[in-house]
N, C-alpha and C positions, 0 to 999 in steps of 0.2 A: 709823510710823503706817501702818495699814491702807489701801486703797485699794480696797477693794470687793471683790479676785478673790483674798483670802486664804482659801485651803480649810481644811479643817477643823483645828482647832488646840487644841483642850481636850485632847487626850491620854485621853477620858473612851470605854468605848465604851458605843455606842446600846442600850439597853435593848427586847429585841422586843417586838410588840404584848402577847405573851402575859405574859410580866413583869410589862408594865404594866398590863395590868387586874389581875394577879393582886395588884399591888402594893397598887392601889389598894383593892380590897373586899376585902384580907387575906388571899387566896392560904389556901395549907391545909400547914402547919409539918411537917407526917408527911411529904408529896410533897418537899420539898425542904430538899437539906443547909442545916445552920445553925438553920435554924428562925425562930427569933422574930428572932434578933440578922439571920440572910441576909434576914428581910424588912424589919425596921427598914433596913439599909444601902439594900435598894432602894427603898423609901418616902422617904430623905434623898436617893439620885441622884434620885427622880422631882422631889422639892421643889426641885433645883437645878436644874431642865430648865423650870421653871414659873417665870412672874414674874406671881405674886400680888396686888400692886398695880393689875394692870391685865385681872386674871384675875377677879378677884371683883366689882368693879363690871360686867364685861360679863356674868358671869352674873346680879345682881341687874335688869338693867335686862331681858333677856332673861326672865324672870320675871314682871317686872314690865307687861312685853308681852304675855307670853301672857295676865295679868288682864285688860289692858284690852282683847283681841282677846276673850278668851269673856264680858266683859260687851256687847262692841260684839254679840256672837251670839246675846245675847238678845233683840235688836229692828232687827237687821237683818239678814236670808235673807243680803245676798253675804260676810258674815263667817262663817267657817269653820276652827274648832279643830283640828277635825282637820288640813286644812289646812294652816293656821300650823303644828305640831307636825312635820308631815312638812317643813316650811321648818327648823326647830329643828333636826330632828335630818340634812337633806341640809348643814346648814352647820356642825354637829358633828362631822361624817365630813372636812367639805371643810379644818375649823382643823385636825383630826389629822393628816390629811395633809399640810398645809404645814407646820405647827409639826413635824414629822419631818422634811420636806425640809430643804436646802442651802439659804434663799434666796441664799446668796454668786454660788453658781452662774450665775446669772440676771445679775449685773452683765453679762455678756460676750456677753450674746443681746439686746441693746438692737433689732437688725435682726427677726432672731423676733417680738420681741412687737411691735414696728408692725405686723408681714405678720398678726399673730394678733389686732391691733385691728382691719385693717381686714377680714377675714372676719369676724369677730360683728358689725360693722355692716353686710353684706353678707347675712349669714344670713336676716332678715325680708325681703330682695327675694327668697329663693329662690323662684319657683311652689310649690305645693303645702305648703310649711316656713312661712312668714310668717302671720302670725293679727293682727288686727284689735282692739282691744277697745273700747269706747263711743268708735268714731272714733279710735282712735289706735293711731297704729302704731308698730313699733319690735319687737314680739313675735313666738317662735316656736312651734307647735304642735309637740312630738314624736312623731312616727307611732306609732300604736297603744295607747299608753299615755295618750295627750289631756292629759298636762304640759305648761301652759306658760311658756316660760322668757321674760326679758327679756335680750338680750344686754347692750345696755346699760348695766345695773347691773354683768356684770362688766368691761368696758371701765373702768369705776372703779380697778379694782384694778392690770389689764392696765398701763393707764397711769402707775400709781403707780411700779412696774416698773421702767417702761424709759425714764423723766424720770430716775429718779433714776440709774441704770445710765449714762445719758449726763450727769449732774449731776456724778456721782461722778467721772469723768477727770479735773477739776478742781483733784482735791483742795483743796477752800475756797474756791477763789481762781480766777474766769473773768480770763483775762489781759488781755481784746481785745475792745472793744464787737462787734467781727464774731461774735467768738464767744458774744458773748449774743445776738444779732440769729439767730443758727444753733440757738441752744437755744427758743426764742422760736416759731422755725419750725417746730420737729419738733413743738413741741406744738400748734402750730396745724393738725396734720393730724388727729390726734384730734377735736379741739375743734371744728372745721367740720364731718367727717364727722357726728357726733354733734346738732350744732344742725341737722342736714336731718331729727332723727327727733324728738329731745326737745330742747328749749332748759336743760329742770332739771339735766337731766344732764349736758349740754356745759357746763353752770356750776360743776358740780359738778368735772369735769375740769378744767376753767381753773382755778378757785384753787386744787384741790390742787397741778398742774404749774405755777404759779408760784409759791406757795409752796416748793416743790424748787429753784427757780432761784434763789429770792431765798437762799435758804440754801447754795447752791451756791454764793455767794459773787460773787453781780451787785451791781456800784455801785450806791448811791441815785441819782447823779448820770444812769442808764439807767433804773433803775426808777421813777419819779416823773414824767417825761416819757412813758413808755409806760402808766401808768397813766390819764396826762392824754390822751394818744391814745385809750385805750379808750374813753374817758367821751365825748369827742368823737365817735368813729366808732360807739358805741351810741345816742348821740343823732341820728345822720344816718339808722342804721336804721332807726330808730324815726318819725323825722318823714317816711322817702319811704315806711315801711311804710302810715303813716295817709294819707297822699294816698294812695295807691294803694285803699286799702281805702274812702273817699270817693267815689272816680274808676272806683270797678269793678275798678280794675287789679289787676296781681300786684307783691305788696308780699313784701320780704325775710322779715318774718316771715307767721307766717299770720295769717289772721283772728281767731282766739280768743286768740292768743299777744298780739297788740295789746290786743284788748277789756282782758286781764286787767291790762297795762300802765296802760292809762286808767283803769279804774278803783281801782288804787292811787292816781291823781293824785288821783281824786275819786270816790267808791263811789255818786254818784245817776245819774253816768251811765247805768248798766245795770242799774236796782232787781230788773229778774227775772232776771238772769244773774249773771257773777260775782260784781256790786256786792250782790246778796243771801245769795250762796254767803258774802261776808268782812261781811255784817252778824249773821248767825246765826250766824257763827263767834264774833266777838265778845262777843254775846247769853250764847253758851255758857260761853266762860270768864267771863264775871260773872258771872254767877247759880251760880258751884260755890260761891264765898264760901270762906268759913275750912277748912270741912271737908268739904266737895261734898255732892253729893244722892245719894251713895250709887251702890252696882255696880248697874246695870239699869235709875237712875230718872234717868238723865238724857232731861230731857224735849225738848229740840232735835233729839237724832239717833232717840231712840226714837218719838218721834211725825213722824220725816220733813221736820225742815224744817231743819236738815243736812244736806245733800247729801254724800257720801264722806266719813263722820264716822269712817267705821274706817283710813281710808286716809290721803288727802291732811290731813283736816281732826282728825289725831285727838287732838293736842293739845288743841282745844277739847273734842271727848269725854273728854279725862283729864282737863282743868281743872272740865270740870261735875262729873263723876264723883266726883272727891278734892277739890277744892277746892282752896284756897292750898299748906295744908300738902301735898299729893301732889304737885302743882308744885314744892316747893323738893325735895323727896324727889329726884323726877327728873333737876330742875338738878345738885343734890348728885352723884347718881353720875355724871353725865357730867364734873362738874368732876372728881372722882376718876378715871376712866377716862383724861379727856384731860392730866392734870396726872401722872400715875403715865406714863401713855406719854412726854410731857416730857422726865420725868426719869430714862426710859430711854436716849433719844438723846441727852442729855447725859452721860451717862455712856459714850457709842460712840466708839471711836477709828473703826474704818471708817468713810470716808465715805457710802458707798452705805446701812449699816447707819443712819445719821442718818439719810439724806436717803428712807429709804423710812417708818421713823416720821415724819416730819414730812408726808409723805405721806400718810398714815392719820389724823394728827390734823387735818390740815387738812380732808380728805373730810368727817370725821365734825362738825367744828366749824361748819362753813359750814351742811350739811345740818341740826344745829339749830338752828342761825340761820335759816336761811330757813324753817324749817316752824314755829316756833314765832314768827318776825314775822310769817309772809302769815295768823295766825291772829288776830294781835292788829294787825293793818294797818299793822306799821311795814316789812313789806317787802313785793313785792309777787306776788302767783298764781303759782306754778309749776309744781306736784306733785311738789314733791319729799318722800319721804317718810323722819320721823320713825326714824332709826337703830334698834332693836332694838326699834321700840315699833309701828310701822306696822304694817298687813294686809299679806300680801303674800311668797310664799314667795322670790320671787326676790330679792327686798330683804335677807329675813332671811341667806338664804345668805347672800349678801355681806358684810352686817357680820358675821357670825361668822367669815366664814372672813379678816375684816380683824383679827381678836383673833388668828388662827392665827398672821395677818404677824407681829404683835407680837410673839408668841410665839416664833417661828421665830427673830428676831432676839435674843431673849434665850439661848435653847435655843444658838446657832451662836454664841457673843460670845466672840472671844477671850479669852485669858488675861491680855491687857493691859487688856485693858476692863474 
């Protein structure tokens, strides 16, 4: 059995970029020996280097993103195609490159990628590097060019990493409650740094790194008590965040991170702030009905009374939009995407090779859950946004270049696998 730091073992060699596109749109049969049969052979290498199962639903749903971003363009200025498209193709370039890489490599730099977590949460404190957007922080501006990046979003991946690189010494089986109390810890350093900028996203981190742990082979008899622990110490949060925020003081979390909490419990608290943000959300996806109101005519976000209807809230714009049936469309490729990834890391003898899919499916699984309940109010405000479907260039990179991980992982899979 594999153990994470097994290098390269197909006996297959790498086909260069030049190959590959040439493979791809049919190359030119005069230019090189063989002809039709030399390009059929490396059109069948390129098809074994790709795992299509989890390759086609991320491009349909990617598509399907870019629809609902040039309808969100039509009635609202901060949604932007071009945009979005240059987000498409900087995470097309970033899956290339990883689906070419080694991820095996990376098992053995678990130290690297902490030091390389905690610089991209360090990047938006630099003077003059750090950018601001409607009050929130977490972003960088890039000199000269005015791109701006979210580090955050890649801390997702960064993390995925090097939970599992430390998951994997394991091989299935943590021997020693110490040694999950150790695993527990490392990702607690991620996880804290990250809730000082975004809380969605440290959430987003927490389940994927404990989903790796639980799969790393932690007793129930650990996990069930520390899950009981969280719910207890999110509740203590929570209760001295609201005195504090009563009392004037300074509360664990901030002021809007609470409001949004409360108004999960009950939406009349805040009728002009969040509590109106998750009624018009609501509004939205009921009124798309069976078959929506069509690309343009959604009337919630098009006449303004959806707040970040291309973003945070854009489920509800794809619920008006398409209606029921575009809602099961959507569901559909994601269960295809997360159910094909699945049944890629079951099929993995390496551990690390499991435990970095389970990683990827967890990011991506939570993050629909959370954006498609804070829409229909069974979970509660965070901004986390919508996988392949959101505004947002820094987003898109990152899920695409989490199709790469996939990818990468099938591309480098032993011969045992």
């Amino acid at each position: 059995m594999g153990d994470g730091r097994t290098k390269r073992g197909t006996g297959v060699k790498n086909p260069g970029f030049s190959e590959m596109v040439s493979s791809m749109f049919g190359g030119d049969a005069g230019k090189r020996p063989g002809g039709a049969h030399a390009r059929l052979q490396r059109r069948t290498r390129l098809k074994g280097e790709l795992y299509l199962p989890a390759l086609w639903p991320a491009v349909l749903l990617t598509l399907y993103g870019l629809v609902v971003v040039w309808s969100a363009s039509l009635s609202i200025s901060d949604a932007s195609l071009p945009r979005q498209l240059l987000g498409v193709a900087l995470g097309l370039a970033a899956a290339l490159i990883l689906w070419r890489y080694d991820y095996r490599d990376l098992a053995n730099y678990t130290t690297a990628l902490l030091v390389l977590d905690i610089v991209l949460w360090a990047l938006p404190l630099v003077p003059g590097l750090g950018y601001s957007a409607k009050g929130m922080s977490g972003w960088i501006q890039v000199p000269g060019i005015g791109l701006r990046v979210q580090p955050s979003e890649i801390m997702k991946l960064v993390t995925i990493y090097y939970m599992a690189g430390l998951g994997a010494q394991y091989n299935g089986r943590i021997g020693s409650f110490r040694e999950y109390c150790k695993l527990c810890g490392m990702l607690l350093v991620p996880f804290v740094l990250l809730l000082t900028q975004d809380l969605g996203t440290s959430l987003v981190v927490l389940v994927a790194g404990a989903a790796i742990i639980i799969c790393a082979g932690a007793r129930k008899e650990w996990v069930i008590p520390t899950i009981l622990l969280i719910v207890v110490g999110a509740g203590l949060v929570v209760w001295q965040s609201v005195a504090a925020m009563e009392a004037d003081g300074i509360g664990l979390l901030k002021a809007y991170q609470v409001k949004r909490l409360i108004v999960f419990v009950d939406p009349s608290v805040d009728p002009s702030g969040d509590g109106y943000n998750l009624q018009q959300a609501k509004i939205a996806v009921g009124s798309g009905g069976l078959f929506g109101k069509g690309i343009g005519n959604a009337s919630q976000a098009g006449g303004g009374f959806l707040p970040e209807a291309h973003t945070d809230f854009v489920f509800a714009l794809l619920a008006e939009e398409f209606g029921f049936l575009g809602v099961v469309l959507l569901l559909g490729l994601f269960a295809w995407l997360l159910f094909a990834t699945v049944a890629l890391a079951q099929k993995m003898e390496s551990p690390f090779a499991k435990l970095v899919l389970v990683g990827v499916v967890a990011m991506w699984s939570f993050q629909l859950l959370e954006n498609v309940g804070m829409c229909t109010g069974i979970m509660p405000i965070t901004g986390i946004p919508l996988p392949f479907i959101s505004y947002g260039a820094s987003s898109m990179v990152v899920q695409l270049t989490a199709v790469g991980m996939v990818q990468s992982v099938y591309r480098h899979r032993t011969k045992a696998a």
